[in-house]
C-alpha positions as CSV (number, residue, x, y, z in Angstrom):
1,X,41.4,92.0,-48.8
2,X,41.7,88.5,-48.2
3,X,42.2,85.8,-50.8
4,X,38.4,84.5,-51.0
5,X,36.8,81.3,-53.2
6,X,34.7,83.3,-55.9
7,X,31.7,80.7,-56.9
8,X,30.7,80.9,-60.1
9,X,27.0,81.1,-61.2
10,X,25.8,79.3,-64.6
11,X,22.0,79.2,-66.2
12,X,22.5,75.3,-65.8
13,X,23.3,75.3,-62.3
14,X,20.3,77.8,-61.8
15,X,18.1,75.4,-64.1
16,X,18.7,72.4,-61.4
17,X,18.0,74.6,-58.6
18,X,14.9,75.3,-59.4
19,X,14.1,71.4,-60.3
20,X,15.4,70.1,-57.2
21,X,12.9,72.9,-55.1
22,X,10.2,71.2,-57.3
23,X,10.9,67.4,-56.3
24,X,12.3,68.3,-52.7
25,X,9.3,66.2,-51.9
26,X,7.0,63.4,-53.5
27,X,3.6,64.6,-54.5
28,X,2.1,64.4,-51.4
29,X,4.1,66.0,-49.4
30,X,6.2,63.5,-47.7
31,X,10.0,63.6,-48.0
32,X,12.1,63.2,-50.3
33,X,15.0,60.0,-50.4
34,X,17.3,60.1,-47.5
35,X,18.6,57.9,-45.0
36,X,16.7,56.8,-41.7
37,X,17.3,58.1,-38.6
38,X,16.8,55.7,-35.3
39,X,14.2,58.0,-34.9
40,X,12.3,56.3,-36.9
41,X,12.5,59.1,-40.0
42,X,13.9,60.6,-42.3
43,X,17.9,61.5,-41.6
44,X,18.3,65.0,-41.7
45,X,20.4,66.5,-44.7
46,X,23.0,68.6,-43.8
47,X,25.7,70.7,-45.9
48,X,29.2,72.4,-44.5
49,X,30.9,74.6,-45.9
50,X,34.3,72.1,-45.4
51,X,35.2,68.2,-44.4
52,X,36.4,70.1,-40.9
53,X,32.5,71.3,-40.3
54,X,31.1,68.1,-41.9
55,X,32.9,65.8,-39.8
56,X,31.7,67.5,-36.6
57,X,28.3,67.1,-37.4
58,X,28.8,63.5,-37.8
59,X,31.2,63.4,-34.1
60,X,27.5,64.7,-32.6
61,X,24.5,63.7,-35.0
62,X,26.3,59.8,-36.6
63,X,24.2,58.1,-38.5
64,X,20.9,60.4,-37.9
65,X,22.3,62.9,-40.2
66,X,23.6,62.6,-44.2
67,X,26.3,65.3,-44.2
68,X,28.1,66.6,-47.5
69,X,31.0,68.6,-47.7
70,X,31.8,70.7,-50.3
71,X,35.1,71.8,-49.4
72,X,36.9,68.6,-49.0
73,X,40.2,68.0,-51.0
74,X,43.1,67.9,-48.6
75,X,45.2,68.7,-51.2
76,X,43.6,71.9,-53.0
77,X,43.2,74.9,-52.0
78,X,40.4,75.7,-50.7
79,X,40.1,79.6,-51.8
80,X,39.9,78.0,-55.4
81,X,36.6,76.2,-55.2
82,X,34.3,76.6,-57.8
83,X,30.7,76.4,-57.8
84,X,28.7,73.7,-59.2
85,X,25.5,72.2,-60.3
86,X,25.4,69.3,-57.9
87,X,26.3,71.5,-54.5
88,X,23.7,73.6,-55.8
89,X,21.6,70.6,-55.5
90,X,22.4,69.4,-52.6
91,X,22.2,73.6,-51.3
92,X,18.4,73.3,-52.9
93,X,17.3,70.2,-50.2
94,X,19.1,70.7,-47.1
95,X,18.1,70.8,-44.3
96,X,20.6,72.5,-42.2
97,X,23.7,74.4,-43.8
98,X,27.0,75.0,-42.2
99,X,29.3,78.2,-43.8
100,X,32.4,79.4,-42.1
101,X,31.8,83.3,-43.0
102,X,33.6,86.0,-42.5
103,X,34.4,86.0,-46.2
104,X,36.2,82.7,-46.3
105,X,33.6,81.0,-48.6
106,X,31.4,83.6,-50.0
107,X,30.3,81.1,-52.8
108,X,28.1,79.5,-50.9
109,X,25.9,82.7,-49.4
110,X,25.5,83.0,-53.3
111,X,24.2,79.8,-54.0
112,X,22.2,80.0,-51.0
113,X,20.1,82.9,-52.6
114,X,19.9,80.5,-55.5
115,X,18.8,77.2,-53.8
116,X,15.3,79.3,-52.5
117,X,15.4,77.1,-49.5
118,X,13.7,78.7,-46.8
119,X,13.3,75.3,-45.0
120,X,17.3,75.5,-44.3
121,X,18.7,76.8,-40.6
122,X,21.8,78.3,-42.0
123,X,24.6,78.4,-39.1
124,X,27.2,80.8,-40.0
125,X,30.4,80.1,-37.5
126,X,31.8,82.9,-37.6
127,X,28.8,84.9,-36.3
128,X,28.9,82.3,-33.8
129,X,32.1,82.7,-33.0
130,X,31.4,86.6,-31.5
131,X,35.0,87.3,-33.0
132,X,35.3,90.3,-35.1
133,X,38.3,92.8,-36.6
134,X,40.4,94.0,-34.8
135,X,40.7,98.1,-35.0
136,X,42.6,98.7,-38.2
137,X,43.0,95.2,-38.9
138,X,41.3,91.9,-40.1
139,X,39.6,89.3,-39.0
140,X,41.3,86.1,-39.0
141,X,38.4,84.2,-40.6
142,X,40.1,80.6,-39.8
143,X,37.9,80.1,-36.4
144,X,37.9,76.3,-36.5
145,X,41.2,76.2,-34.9
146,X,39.4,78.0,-31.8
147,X,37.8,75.6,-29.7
148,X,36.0,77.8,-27.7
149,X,34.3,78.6,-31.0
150,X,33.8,74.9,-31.8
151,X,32.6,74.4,-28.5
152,X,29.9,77.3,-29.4
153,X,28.6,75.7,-32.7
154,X,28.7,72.0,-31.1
155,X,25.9,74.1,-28.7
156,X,23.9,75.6,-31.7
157,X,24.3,72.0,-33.5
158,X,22.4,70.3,-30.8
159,X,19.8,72.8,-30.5
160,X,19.1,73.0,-34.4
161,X,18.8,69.4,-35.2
162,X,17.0,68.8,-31.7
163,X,14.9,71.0,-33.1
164,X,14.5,69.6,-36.6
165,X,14.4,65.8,-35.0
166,X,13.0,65.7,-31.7
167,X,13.0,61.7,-31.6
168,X,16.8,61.8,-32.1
169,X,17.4,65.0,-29.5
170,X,18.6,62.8,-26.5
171,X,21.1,61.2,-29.5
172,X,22.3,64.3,-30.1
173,X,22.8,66.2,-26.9
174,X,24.8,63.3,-25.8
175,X,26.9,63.2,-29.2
176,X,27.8,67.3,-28.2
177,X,28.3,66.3,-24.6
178,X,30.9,63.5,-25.6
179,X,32.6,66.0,-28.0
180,X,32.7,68.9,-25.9
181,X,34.7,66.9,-23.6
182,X,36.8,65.8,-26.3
183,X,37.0,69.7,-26.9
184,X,37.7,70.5,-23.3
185,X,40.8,68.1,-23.3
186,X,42.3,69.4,-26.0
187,X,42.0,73.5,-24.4
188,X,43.8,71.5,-21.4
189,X,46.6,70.6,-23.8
190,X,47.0,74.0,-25.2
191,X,47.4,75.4,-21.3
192,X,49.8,73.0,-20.9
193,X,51.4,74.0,-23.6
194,X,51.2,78.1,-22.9
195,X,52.7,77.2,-19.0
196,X,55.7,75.3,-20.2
197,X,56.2,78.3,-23.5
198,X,54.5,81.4,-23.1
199,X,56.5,83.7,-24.9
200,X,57.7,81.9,-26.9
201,X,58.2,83.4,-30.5
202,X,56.7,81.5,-34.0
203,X,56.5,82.1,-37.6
204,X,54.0,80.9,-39.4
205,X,53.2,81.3,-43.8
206,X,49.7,82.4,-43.4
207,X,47.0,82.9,-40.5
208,X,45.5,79.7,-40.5
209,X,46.8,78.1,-37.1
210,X,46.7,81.8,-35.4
211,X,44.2,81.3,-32.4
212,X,45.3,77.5,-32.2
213,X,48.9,79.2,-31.7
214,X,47.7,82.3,-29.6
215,X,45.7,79.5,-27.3
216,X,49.5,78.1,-26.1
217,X,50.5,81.1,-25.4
218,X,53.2,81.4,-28.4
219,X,54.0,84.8,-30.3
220,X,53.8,85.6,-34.2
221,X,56.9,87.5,-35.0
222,X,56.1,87.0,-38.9
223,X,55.8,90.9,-40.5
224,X,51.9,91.1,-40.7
225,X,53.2,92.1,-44.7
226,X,54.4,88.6,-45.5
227,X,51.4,86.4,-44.1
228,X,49.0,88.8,-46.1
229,X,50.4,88.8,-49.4
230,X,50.5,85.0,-49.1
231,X,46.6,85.1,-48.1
232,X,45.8,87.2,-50.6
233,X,47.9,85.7,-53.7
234,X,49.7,88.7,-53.9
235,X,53.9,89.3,-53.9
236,X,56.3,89.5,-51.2
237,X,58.8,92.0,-51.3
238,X,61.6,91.6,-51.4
239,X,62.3,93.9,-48.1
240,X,59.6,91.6,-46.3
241,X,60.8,88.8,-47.8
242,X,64.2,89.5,-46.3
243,X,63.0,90.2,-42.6
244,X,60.8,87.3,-42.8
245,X,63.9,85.0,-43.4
246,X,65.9,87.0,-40.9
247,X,63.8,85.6,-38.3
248,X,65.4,82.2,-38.6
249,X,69.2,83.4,-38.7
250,X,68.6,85.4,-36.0
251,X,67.0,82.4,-33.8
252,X,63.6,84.4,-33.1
253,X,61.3,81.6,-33.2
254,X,60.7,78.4,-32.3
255,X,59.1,76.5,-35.1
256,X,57.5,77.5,-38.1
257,X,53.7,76.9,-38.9
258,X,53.7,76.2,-42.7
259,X,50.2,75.7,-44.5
260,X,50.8,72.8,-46.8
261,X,47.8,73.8,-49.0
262,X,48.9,77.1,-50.4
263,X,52.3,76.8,-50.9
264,X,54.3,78.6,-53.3
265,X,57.6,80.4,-54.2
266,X,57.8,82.3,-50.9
267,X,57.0,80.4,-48.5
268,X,59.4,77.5,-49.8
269,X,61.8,79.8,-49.2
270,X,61.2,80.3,-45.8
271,X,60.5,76.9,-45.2
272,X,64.0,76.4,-46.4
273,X,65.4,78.6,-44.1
274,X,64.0,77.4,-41.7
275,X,65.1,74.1,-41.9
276,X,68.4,75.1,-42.3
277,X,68.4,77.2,-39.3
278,X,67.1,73.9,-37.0
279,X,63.6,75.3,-36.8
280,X,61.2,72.7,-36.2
281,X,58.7,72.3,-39.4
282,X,55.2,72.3,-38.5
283,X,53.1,71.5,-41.1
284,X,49.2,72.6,-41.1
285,X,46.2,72.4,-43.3
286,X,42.8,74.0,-43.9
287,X,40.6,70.6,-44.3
288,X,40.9,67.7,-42.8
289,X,44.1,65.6,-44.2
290,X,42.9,62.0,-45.0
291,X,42.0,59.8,-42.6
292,X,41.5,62.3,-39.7
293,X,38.8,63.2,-37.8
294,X,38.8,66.8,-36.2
295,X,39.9,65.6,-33.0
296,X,42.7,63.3,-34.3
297,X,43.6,66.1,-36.9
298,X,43.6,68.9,-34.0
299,X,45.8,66.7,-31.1
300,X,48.0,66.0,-34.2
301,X,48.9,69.8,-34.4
302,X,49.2,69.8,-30.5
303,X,51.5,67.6,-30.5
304,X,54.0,68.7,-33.1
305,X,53.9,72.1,-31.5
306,X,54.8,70.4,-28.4
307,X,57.4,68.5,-30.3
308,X,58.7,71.3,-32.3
309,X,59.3,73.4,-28.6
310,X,61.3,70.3,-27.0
């Protein structure tokens, strides 16, 4: 069971739901404050789920769009975000909403049900994605460091706000054109990467960089044990603990994949060893660290991979 942001509900937040369905619109019918498209109306509103979705609706839609992102600290975590009465708001008058899924941010399916906003195209990525479990396993939820699966919601991005805005569509099939590319270059990276190191063995603290990891062609030897009780919140053992630390003594990887946003007892130990082994460091995050964009953010990581494997 992975470690999941639990929303919480109150009457107040419910309260404000159910004014902002009232005054979603003036009273005759025409739309509420927003922003102007070049269109010539009303920008569309659109929520994400996190800063990483948010900022890829802005890459593609710019100005014609008024994105908020709930998720957006780059120094929290994000499985501790808490509901509240202004997301619920904002949930209540969007226009197009943007969840990860797969259980990474179940708050928002519930404030969802709350908002009553059957107006909303709801893009869930992971259902985008096609990914699922594997057998006897789980899925690894963190599908934004695919780009194939980017590449797949930049697609359903351009057809949904097409769709909502067809003065701005031409705006924003050239926006996904233009990041697709962007997209493309950066899958040309990671084979460059997997020619020069496939192979070749990682450790990482938690899931998060998996498929961007998998993509260049590099290994996990972390025990499946460790990673999930650092997902989950739960203890190591001491037994796990112990192999996971054995894999830098023993030389077995090449650089260490350490998510900066959940750090704790554990995994400074293993960060520790694997400093003092010579194992290259690689820092990684779940949101966008500040002053990033996802493209900037995502050739970051490419290159200290590249770095870390000399």
């Amino acid at each position: 069971m992975t470690r999941r942001s639990t929303g919480l509900l109150g009457t107040g937040v419910l309260a404000l739901v159910m004014a902002a369905s009232a005054c979603g619109s003036s009273a005759d019918g025409s739309p509420g404050p927003g922003g102007a498209s070049s269109g010539g109306g009303t920008a569309l509103s659109v929520v994400a789920a996190t800063n990483v979705y948010g900022d890829v609706v802005k890459q593609i839609a710019g100005d014609r769009v008024d994105v908020t992102s709930i998720i957006s600290d780059p120094d929290a975590d994000p499985h501790s975000y808490e509901a509240n009465s202004r997301t619920q708001l904002q949930l209540s008058k969007a226009d197009v909403v943007i969840e990860n899924g797969g259980g990474y941010d179940d708050f928002l399916d519930t404030m969802l049900k709350a908002a009553n906003n059957s107006d909303a195209t709801v893009l869930n990525v992971v259902r985008i994605s096609g990914k699922t479990a594997p057998s006897g396993g789980e899925l690894n939820e963190h599908v934004w460091y695919d780009f194939p699966t980017v590449e797949k919601l930049v697609t359903q991005l351009v057809g949904t706000l097409s769709a909502k805005d067809p003065a701005d569509a031409s705006a924003f099939q050239a926006g996904g054109a233009a990041f697709t590319q962007k997209l493309k270059q950066m899958e040309s990276t990671e084979a460059s990467i997997k020619a020069a190191h496939s192979g070749a063995g990682v450790a990482i603290t938690e899931p998060v960089p998996l498929y961007l990891l998998e993509a260049c062609g590099l290994v996990n030897k972390t025990p499946k044990e460790f990673s999930e009780a650092i997902e989950e919140g739960t203890d190591v053992s001491a037994g796990v603990l112990a192999e996971t630390l054995g894999l830098f003594a023993r030389k077995e990887v090449s650089l260490l994949a350490y998510n900066e946003q959940t750090s704790g007892p554990e995994t400074e130990k293993v960060k520790n060893a694997a400093q003092a082994a010579g194992v290259a460091v690689v820092p990684v995050t779940e949101t966008l660290p500040a002053g990033k964009d996802y493209v900037s953010w995502m050739t970051g990581n490419l290159s200290a991979i590249q770095t870390a494997l000399g």
